[in-house]
C-alpha positions in Angstrom: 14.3 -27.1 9.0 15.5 -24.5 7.2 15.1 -23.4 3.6 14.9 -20.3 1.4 12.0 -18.5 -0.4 12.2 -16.2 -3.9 10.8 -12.9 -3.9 8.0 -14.3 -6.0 7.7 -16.7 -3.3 7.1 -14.0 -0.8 4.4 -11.4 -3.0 2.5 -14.5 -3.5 2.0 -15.4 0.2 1.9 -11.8 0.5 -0.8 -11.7 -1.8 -2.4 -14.6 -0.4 -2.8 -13.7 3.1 -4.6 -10.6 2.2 -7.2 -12.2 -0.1 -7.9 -15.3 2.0 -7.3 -14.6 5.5 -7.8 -11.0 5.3 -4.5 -9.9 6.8 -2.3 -7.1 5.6 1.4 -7.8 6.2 4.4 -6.3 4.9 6.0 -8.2 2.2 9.0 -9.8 4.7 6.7 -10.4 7.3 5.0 -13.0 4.9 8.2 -15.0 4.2 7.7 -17.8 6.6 4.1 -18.4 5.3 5.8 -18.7 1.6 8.3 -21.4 3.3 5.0 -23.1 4.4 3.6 -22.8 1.0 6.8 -23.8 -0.7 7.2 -26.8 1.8 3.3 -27.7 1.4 3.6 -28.1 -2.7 6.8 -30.0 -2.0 4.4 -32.9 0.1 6.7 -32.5 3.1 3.7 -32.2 5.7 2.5 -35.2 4.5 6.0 -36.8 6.4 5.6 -35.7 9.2 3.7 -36.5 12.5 2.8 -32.8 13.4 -0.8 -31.1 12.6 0.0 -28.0 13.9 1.6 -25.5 11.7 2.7 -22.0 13.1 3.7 -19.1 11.0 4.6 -15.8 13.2 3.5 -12.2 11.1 4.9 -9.3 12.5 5.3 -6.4 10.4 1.9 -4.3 9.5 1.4 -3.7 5.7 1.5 -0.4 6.5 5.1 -0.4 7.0 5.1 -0.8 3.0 2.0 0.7 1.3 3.5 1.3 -1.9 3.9 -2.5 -2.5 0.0 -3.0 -2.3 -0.4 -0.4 -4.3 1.4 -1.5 -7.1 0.1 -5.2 -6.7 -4.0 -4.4 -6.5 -5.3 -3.7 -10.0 -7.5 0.0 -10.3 -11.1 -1.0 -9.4 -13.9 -0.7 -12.7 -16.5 2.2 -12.9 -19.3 1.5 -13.8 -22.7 3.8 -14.0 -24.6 3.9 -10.9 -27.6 1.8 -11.9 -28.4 -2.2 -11.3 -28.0 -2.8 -14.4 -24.5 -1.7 -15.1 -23.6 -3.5 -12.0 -25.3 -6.9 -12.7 -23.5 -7.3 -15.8 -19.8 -6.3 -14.6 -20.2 -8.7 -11.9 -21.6 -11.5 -14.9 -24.8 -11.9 -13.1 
């Protein structure tokens, strides 16, 4: 099987595999896990008689740093005190 994958395809798996699995991967590098994605949303796992899914990530997000940086947002400051924290965090 073969199929394609947007850009927007890519940054969100990209995005994605950083936030959930805790793995930093350039941008290409996360294409075949937006083909999974894509694929997933489209119900075609549910066809199929295979459990096992294997997507292969090469490339280090290191290769690429500028594309995380322009995809995280600027963290908050608050003042040091428990306080200030609690509510930013709506506790």
């Amino acid at each position: 099987l073969i199929d394609m994958v947007s850009d927007q395809e890519i940054l969100e798996a990209y995005k994605i595999l950083a936030n959930k699995e805790g793995v930093f991967v350039e941008p290409a590098s996360a294409a075949s896990v937006a083909g999974i994605l894509k694929l997933n949303k489209a119900d075609y796992f549910k066809k199929t008689k295979s459990p096992r899914i294997v997507c292969i990530l090469t490339g280090h997000g290191l290769k690429d740093p500028d594309r995380a940086i322009k995809t995280i947002k600027e963290p908050k400051v608050v003042p040091a005190n428990l306080k200030s924290i609690l509510t930013q965090i709506d506790y």
